[in-house]
TORKOL-4160 file (C-alpha; in steps of 0.2 Angstrom, whole numbers, padded with zeros to 4 digits, m for minus):
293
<pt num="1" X="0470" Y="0204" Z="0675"/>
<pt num="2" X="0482" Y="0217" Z="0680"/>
<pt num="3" X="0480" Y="0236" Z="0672"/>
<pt num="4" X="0489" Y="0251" Z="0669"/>
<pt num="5" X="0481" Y="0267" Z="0661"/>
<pt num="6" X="0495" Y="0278" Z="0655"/>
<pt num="7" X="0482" Y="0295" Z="0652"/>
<pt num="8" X="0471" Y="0298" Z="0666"/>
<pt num="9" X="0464" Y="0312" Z="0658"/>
<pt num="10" X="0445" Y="0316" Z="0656"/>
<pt num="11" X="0445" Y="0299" Z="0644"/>
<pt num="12" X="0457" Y="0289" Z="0653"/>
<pt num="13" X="0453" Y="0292" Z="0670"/>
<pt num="14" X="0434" Y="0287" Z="0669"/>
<pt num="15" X="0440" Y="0271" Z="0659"/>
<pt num="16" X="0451" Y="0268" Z="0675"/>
<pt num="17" X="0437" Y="0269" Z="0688"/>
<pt num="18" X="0426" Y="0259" Z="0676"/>
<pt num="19" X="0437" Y="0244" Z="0675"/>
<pt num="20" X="0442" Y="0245" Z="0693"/>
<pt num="21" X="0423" Y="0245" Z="0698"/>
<pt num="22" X="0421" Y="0232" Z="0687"/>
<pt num="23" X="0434" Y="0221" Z="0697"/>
<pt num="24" X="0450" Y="0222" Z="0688"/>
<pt num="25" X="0469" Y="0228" Z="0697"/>
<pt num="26" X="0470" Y="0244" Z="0690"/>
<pt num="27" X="0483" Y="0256" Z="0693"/>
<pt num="28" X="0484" Y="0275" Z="0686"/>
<pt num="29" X="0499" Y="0285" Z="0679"/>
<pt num="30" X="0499" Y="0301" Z="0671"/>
<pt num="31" X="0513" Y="0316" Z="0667"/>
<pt num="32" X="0505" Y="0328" Z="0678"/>
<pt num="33" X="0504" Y="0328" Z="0696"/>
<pt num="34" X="0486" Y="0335" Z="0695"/>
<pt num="35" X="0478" Y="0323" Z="0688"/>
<pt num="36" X="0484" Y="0307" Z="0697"/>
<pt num="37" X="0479" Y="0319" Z="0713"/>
<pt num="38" X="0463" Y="0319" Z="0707"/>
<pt num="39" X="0460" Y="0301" Z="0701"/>
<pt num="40" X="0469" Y="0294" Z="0717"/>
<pt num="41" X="0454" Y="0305" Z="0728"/>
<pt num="42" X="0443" Y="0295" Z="0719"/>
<pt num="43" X="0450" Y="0279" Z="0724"/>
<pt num="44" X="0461" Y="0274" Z="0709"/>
<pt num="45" X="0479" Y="0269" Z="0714"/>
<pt num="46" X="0491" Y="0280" Z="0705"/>
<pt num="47" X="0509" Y="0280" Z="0700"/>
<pt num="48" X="0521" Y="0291" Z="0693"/>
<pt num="49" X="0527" Y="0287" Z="0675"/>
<pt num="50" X="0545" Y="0279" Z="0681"/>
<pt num="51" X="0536" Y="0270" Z="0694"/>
<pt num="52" X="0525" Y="0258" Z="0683"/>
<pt num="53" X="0520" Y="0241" Z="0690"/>
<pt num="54" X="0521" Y="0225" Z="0680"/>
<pt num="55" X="0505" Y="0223" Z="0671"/>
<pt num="56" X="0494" Y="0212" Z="0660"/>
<pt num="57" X="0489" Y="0226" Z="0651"/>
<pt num="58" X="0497" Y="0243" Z="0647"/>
<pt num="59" X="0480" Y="0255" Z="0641"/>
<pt num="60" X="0484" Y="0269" Z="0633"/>
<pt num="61" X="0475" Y="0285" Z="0632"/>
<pt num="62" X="0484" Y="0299" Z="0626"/>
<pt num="63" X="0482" Y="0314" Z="0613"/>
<pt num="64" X="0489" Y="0311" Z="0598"/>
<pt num="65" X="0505" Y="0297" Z="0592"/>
<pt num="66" X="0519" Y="0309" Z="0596"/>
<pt num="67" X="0514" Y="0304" Z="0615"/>
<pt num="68" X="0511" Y="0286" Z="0611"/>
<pt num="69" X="0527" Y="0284" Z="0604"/>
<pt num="70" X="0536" Y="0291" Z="0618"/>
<pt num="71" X="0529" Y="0283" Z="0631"/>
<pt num="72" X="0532" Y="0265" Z="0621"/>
<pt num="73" X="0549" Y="0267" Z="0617"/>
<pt num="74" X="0557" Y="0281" Z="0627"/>
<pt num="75" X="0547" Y="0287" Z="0642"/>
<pt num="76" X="0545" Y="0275" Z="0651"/>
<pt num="77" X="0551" Y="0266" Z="0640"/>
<pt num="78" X="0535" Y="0251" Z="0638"/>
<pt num="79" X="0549" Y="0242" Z="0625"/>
<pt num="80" X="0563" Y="0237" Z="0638"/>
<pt num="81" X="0550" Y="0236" Z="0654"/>
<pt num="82" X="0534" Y="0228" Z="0651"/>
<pt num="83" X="0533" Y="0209" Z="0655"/>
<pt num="84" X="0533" Y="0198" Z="0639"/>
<pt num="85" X="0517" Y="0194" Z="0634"/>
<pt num="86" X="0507" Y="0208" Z="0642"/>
<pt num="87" X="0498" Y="0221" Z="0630"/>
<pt num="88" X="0498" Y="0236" Z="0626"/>
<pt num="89" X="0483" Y="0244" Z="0620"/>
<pt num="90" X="0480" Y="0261" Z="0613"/>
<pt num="91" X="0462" Y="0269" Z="0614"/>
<pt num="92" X="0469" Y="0285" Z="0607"/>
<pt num="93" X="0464" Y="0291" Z="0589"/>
<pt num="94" X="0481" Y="0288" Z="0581"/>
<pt num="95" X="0490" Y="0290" Z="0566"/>
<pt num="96" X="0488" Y="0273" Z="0557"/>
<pt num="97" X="0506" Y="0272" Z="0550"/>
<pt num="98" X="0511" Y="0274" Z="0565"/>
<pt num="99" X="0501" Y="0261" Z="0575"/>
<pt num="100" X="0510" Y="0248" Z="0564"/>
<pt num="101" X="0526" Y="0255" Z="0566"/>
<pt num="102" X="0523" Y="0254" Z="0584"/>
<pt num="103" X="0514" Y="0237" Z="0583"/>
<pt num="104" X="0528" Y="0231" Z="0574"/>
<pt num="105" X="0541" Y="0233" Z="0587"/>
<pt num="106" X="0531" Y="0226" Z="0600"/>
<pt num="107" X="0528" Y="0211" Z="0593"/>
<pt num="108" X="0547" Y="0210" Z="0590"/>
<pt num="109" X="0550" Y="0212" Z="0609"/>
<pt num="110" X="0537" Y="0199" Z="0611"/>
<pt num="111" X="0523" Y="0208" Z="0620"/>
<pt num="112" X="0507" Y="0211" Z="0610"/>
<pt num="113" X="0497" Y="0226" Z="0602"/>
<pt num="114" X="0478" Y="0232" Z="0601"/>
<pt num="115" X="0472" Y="0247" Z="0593"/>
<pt num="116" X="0456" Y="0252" Z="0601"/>
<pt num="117" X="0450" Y="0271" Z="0598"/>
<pt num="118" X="0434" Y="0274" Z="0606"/>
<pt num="119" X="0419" Y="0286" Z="0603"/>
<pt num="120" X="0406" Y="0288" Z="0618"/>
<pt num="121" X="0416" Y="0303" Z="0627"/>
<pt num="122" X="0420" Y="0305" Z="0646"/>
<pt num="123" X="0401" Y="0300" Z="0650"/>
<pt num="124" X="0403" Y="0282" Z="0639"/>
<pt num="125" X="0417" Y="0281" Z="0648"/>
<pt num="126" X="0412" Y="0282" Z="0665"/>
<pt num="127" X="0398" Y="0269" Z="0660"/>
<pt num="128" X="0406" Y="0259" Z="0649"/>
<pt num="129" X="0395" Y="0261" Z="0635"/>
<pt num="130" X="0410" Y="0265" Z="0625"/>
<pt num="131" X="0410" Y="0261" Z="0605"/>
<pt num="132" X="0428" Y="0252" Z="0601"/>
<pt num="133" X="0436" Y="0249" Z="0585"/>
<pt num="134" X="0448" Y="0236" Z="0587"/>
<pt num="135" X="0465" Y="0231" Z="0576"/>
<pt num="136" X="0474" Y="0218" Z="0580"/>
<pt num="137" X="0474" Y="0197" Z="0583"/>
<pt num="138" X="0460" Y="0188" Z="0584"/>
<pt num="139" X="0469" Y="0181" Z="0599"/>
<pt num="140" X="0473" Y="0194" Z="0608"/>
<pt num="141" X="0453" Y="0200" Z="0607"/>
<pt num="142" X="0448" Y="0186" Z="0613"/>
<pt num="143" X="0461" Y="0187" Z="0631"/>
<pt num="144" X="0456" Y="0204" Z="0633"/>
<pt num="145" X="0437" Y="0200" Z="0629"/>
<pt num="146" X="0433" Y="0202" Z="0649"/>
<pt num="147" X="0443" Y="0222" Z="0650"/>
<pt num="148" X="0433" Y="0225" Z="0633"/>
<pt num="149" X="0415" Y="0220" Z="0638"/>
<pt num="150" X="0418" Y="0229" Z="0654"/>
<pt num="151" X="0422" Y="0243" Z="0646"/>
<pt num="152" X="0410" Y="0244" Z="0630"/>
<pt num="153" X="0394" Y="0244" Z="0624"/>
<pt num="154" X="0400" Y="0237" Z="0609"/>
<pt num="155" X="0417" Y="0233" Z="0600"/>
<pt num="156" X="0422" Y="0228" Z="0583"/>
<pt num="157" X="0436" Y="0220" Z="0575"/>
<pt num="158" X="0439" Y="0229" Z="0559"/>
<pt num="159" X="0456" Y="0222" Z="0553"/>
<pt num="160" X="0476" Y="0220" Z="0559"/>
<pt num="161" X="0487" Y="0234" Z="0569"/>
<pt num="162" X="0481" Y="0250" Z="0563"/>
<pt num="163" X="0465" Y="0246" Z="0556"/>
<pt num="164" X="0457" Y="0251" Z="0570"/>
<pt num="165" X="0463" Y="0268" Z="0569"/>
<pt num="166" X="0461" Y="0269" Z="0549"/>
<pt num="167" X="0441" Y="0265" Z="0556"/>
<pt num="168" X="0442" Y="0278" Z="0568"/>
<pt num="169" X="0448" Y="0292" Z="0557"/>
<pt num="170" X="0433" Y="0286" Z="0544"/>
<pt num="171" X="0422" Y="0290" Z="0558"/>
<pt num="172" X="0424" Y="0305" Z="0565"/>
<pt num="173" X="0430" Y="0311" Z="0547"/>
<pt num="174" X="0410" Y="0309" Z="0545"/>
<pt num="175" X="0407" Y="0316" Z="0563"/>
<pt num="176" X="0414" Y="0333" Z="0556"/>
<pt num="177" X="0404" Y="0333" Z="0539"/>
<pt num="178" X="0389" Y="0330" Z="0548"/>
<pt num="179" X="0389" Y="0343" Z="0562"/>
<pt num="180" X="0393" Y="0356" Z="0545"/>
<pt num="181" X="0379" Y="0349" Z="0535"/>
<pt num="182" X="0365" Y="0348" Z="0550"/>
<pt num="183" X="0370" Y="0365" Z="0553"/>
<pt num="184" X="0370" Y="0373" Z="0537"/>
<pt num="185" X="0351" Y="0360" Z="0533"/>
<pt num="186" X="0344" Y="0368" Z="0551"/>
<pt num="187" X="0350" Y="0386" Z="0547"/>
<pt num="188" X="0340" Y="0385" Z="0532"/>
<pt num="189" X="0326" Y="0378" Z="0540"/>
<pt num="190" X="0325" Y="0392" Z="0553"/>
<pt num="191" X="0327" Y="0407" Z="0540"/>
<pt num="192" X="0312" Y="0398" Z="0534"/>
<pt num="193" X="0304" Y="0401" Z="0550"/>
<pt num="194" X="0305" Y="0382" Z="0555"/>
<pt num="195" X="0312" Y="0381" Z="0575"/>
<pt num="196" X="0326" Y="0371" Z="0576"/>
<pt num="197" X="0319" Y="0357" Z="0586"/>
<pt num="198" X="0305" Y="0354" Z="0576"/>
<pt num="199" X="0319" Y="0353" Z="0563"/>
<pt num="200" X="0328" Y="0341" Z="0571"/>
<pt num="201" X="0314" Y="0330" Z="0573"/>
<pt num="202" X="0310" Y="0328" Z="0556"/>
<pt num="203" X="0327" Y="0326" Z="0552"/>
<pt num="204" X="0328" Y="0313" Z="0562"/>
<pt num="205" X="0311" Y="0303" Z="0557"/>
<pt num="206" X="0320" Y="0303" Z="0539"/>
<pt num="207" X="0336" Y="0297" Z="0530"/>
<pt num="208" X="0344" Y="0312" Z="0534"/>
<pt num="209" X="0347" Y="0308" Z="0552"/>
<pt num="210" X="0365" Y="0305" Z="0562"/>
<pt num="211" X="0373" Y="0304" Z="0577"/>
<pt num="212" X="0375" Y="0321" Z="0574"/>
<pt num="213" X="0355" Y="0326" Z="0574"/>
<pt num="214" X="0350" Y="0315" Z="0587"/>
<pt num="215" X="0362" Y="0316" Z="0600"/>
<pt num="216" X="0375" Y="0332" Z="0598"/>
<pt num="217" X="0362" Y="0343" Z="0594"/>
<pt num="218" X="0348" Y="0341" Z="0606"/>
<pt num="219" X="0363" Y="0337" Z="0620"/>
<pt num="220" X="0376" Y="0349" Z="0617"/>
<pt num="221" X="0373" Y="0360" Z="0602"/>
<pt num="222" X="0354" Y="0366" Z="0606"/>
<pt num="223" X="0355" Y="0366" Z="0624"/>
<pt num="224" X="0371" Y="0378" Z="0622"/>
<pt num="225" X="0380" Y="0365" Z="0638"/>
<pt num="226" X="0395" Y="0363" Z="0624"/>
<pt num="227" X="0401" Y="0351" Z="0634"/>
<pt num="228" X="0404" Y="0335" Z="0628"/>
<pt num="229" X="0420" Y="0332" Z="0633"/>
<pt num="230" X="0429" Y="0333" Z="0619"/>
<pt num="231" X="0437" Y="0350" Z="0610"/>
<pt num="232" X="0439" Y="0355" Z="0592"/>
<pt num="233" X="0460" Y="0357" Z="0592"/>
<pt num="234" X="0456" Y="0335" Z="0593"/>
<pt num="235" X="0446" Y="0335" Z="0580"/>
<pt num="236" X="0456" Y="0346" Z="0568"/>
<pt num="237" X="0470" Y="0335" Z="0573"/>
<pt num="238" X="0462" Y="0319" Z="0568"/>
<pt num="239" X="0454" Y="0329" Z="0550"/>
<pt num="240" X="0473" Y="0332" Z="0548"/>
<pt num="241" X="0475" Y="0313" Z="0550"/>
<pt num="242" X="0460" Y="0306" Z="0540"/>
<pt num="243" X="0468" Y="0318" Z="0525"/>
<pt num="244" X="0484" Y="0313" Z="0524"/>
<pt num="245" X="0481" Y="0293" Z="0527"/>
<pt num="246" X="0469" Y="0297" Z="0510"/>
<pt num="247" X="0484" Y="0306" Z="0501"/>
<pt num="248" X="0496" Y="0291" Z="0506"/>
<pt num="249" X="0483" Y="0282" Z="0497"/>
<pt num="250" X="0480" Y="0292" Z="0481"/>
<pt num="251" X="0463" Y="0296" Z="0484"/>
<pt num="252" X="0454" Y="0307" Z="0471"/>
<pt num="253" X="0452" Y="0324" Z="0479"/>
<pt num="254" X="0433" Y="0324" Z="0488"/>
<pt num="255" X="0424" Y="0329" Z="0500"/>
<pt num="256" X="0437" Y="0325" Z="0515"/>
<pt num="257" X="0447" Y="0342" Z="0509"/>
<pt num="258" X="0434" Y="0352" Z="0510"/>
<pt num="259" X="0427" Y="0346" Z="0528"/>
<pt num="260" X="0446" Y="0350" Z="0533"/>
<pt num="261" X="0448" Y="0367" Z="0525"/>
<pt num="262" X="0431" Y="0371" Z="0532"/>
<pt num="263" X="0436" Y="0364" Z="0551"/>
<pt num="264" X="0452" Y="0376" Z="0550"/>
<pt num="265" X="0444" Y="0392" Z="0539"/>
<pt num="266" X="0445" Y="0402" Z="0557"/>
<pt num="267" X="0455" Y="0394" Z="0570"/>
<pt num="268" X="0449" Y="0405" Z="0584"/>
<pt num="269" X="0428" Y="0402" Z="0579"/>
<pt num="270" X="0428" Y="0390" Z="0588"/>
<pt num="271" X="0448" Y="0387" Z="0596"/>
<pt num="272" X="0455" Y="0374" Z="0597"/>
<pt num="273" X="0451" Y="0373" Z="0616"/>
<pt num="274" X="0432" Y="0376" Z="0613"/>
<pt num="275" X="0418" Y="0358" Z="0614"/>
<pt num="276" X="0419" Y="0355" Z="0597"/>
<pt num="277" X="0402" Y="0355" Z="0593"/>
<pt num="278" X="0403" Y="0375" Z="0595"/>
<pt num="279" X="0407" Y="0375" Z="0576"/>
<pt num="280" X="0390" Y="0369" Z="0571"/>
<pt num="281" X="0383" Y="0381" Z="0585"/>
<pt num="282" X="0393" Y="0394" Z="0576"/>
<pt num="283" X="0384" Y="0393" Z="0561"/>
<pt num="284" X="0368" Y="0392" Z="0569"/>
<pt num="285" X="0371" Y="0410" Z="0577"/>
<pt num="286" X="0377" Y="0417" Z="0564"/>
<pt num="287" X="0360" Y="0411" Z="0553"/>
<pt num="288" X="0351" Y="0417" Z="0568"/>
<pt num="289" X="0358" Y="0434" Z="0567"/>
<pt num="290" X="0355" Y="0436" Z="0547"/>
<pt num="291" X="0338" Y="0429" Z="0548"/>
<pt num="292" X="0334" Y="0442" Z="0566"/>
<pt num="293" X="0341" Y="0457" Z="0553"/>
């Protein structure tokens, strides 16, 4: 199986050297001449975008729709160049309306389409322990099945074109909530007088536990490393996202427009180039600060 990753940023790049480790032909190509320097010093043939070799695979890994619509139809142009029946899958966290859009036309000029955002950050990537949400055929699953395995811990089908994406926004819709709520439940906890980690640890022997609590926290938020990989303008993007697909669809007014008013109340605490776990660190500091006064 023949593979180009178009993205060979901190995301796309690790999935390259994971798939290539794991056997596959891969080939790299990214905009910027830095970072196909750095993946081709780590072994990863690389090319620039005009210079795209016929593949089985086209795997996408790019920041936001705007960029995965370009490189489809315009630049390079995956429409008029790819071979018929390769595949062109993107792992990015996309605007659903405009995966099918884009799956659409693709099927028109007979190659196929997979949406499949992960969640695991740069180090799942570099494993291969990445989570994938999948939409898409049943078929074209199954053909990729080897690429997938190699580089997941775990994928699901959750639907057609776009589903996957529609899934994806769900999630980290709830990956923002929780990093404001475990904040704000271990900020009271410690003006109590309860240290955080002990905190934590009871949080997560109950029902109140996450992702959030167990891993972000103790990894990232607690350790004060903040970094995880991947930065707050991303997830403001995809809160962006997560609201309007909701609005498309009438939903009642919830809980979703206050996560995304409370993610954008100050764009610089944290920026948008800060981990974005630093918002749930923000909040702790600030508790720590009042509770020290």
């Amino acid at each position: 199986m023949r593979i180009c990753v178009i993205g060979l940023g901190q995301m796309g790049g690790n999935m390259a050297l994971t798939l290539q480790a794991a056997g596959f032909d891969v080939t790299g190509s990214d905009l910027f001449d830095s970072a196909r320097q750095r993946l081709a010093e780590r072994g990863l043939p690389v090319v620039a975008p005009d210079e795209l070799p016929p593949s089985d695979v086209y795997l996408l890994s790019l920041p936001t729709s705007a960029q995965v619509r370009e490189v489809i139809e315009t630049s390079p142009g995956l429409l008029g160049l790819a071979p018929k029946g390769s595949v062109i899958v993107d792992t990015s966290t996309s605007d659903p309306v405009v995966s099918r859009e884009l799956a659409a036309k693709v099927e028109a000029a007979g190659l196929a389409w997979l949406d499949a955002p992960v969640s695991g950050g740069p180090k799942g990537a570099a494993t291969g322990k990445l989570g994938m949400l999948l939409g898409g055929e049943t078929a074209t699953i199954e053909r990729l099945a080897p690429m997938l395995e190699a580089m997941s811990a775990r994928y699901t089908h959750v639907g057609g074109p776009g589903s996957g994406h529609v899934v994806k926004l769900a999630n980290n819709y709830l990956c923002a909530a929780h990093l404001l709520t475990t904040a704000e439940a271990v900020a009271m906890a410690a003006r109590a007088g309860v240290d955080p980690a002990a905190c934590l640890a009871g949080l997560n022997s109950g029902s109140g536990r996450s992702a959030v609590s167990e891993v972000n926290f103790p990894e990232w938020i607690l350790s004060g490393r903040f970094d995880s990989g991947f930065i707050t303008g991303l997830m403001r993007k995809d809160l962006r996202l997560a609201r309007d697909a909701a609005e498309r669809l009438d939903m009642p007014p919830g809980l979703l427009q206050a996560v995304v008013e409370a993610w954008h109340a100050d764009p610089e605490h944290p920026a948008d180039s800060d981990d974005f776990n630093r918002i749930a660190g923000a909040l702790l500091a600030a508790a720590s600060e009042e509770t020290a006064s």
